[in-house]
C-alpha positions in Angstrom: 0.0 0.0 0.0 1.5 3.2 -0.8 0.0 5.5 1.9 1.0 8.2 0.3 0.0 8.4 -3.1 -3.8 7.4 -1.5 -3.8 10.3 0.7 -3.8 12.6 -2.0 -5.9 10.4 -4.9 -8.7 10.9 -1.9 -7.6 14.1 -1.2 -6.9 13.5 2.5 -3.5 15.3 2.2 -4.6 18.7 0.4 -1.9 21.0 -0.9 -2.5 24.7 -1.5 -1.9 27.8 1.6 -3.5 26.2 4.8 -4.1 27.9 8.4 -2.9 25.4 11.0 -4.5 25.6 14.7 -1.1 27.1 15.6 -1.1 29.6 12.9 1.4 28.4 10.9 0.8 28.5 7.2 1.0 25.0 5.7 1.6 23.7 1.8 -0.6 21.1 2.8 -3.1 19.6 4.8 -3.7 16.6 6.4 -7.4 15.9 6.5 -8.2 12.4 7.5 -11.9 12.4 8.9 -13.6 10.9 5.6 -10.7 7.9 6.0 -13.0 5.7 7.0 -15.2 6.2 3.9 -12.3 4.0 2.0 -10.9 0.5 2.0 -7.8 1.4 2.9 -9.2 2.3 6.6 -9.0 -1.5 6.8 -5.7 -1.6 6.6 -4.9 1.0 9.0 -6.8 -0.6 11.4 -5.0 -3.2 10.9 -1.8 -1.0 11.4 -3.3 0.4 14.5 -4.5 -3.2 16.0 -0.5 -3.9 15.4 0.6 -1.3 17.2 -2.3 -0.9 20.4 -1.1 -5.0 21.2 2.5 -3.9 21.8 0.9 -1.0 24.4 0.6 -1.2 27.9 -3.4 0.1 28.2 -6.7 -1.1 29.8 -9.0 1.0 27.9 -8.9 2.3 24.6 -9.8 6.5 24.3 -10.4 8.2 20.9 -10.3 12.4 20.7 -13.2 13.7 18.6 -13.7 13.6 16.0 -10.4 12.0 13.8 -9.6 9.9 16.7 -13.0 8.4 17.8 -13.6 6.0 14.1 -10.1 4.6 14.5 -10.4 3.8 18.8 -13.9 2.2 17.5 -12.7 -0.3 15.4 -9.6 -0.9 17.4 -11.4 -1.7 20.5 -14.3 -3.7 18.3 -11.4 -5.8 16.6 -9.7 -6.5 20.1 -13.0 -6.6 22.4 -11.8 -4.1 24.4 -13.6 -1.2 26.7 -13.3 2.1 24.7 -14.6 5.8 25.6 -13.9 9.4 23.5 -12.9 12.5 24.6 -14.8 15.7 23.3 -13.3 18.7 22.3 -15.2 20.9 24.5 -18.1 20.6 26.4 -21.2 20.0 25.0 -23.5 23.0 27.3 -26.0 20.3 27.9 -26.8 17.2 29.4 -24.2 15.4 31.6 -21.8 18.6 30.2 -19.0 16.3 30.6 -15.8 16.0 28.1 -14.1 12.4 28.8 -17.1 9.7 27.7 -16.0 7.2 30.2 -15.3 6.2 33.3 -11.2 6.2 33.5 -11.0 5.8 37.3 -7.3 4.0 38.0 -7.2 2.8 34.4 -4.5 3.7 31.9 -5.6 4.5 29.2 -4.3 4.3 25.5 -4.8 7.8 23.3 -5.7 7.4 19.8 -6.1 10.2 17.3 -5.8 10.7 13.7 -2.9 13.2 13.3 -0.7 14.7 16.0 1.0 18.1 15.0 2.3 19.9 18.2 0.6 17.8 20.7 -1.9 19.7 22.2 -5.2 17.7 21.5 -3.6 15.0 22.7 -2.6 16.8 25.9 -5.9 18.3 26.5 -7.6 14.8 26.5 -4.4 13.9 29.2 -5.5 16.7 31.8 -9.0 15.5 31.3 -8.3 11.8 31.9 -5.8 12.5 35.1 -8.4 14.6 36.5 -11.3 11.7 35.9 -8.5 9.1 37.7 -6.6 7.2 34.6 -2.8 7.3 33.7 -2.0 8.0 30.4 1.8 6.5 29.1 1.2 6.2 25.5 -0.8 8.2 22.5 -1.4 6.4 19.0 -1.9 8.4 15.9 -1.9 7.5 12.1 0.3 10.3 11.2 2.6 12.3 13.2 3.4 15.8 11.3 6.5 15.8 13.5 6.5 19.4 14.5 6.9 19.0 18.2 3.8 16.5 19.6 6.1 13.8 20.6 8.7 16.5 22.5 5.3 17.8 24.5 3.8 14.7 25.4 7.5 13.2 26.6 7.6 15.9 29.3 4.3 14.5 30.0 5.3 11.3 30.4 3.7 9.8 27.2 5.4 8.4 24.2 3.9 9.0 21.4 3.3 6.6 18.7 2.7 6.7 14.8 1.6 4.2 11.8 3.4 7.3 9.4 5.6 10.3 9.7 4.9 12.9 8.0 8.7 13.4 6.6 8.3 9.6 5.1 5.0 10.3 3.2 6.0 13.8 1.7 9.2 12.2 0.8 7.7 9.4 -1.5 5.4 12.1 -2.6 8.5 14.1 -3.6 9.7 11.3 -5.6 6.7 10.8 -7.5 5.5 12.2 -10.6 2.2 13.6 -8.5 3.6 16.7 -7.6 4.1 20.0 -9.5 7.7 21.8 -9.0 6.7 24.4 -6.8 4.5 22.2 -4.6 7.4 20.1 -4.3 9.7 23.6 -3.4 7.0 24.7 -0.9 6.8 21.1 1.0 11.1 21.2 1.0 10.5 24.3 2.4 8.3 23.7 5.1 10.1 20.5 5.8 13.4 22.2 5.9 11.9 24.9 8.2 9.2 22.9 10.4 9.7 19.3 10.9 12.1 17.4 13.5 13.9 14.4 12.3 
């Protein structure tokens, strides 16, 4: 499977000028939401599966939304407990973020791309202060520009099916980009991501 060349034939990985959360400016843009929409969601979960057996967890905990498909079919796959974090509070109802009762549990992280980390270490806070111990984070793709430095002085390693650097690079030497995409992603790369 080359990862790569699917996530832009489904347009997952956009290129163009895009506003990250940070503010950065971005050549592209990872958007993997409709993922699941596509066979090769199989696959990852496959990945993922892989990965989540090698990781000390009790319970499974997907971030909303990217995060939540992907902790679904994990936990389904491996009959195993599974919860979702919100993003923010929902201003009715219970009002509550964390979708599960964490209490002296650790607790795997999954989410669908990590940039700087700090999704991932929102849902941390909330878990801690519901009672669970979070060591490790799963992601499909890590953009590598600083999530797995943050979450270390956490205490969490964060893991990835893809690096960011790995997929623009086969994308680089491919015939599927035009020359000044491929100068603006060297660019950014050059500028933005950790090795």
């Amino acid at each position: 499977m080359n990862f790569a060349e699917i996530l832009l034939e489904r347009k997952l990985l956009l290129l163009g000028n895009f506003v990250l959360t940070s503010g950065k400016v971005s050549p592209y843009y990872l958007d993997l939401r409709p993922l699941p929409n596509y066979p090769e969601f199989y696959d990852i979960v496959n990945m993922a599966i892989n990965k989540v057996k090698e990781l000390p967890h009790d319970i499974i905990v997907g971030i909303a939304t990217g995060g939540v498909p992907l902790a679904s079919f994990i936990a389904c796959n491996l009959r195993e407990p599974m919860g979702y974090i919100r993003i923010e509070k929902k201003g009715h109802g219970t009002n509550r973020t964390l979708e599960v009762n964490v209490k002296g549990k650790r607790v795997l992280l999954i989410d669908d791309v990590a940039t700087t980390g700090t999704s991932i270490e929102k849902a941390t806070l909330e878990i801690v202060n519901g009672g669970g111990i979070v060591s490790d984070a799963l992601v499909i793709i890590d953009r590598q520009e600083g999530a797995s430095q943050r979450l270390e002085k956490l205490g969490i390693k964060l893991h990835s099916l893809f690096r960011i650097s790995e997929i623009l690079d086969q994308l680089l030497k491919s015939d599927k980009l035009k020359e000044n995409e491929k100068k603006a992603i060297v660019d950014y790369l050059v500028k933005n991501v950790e090795k």
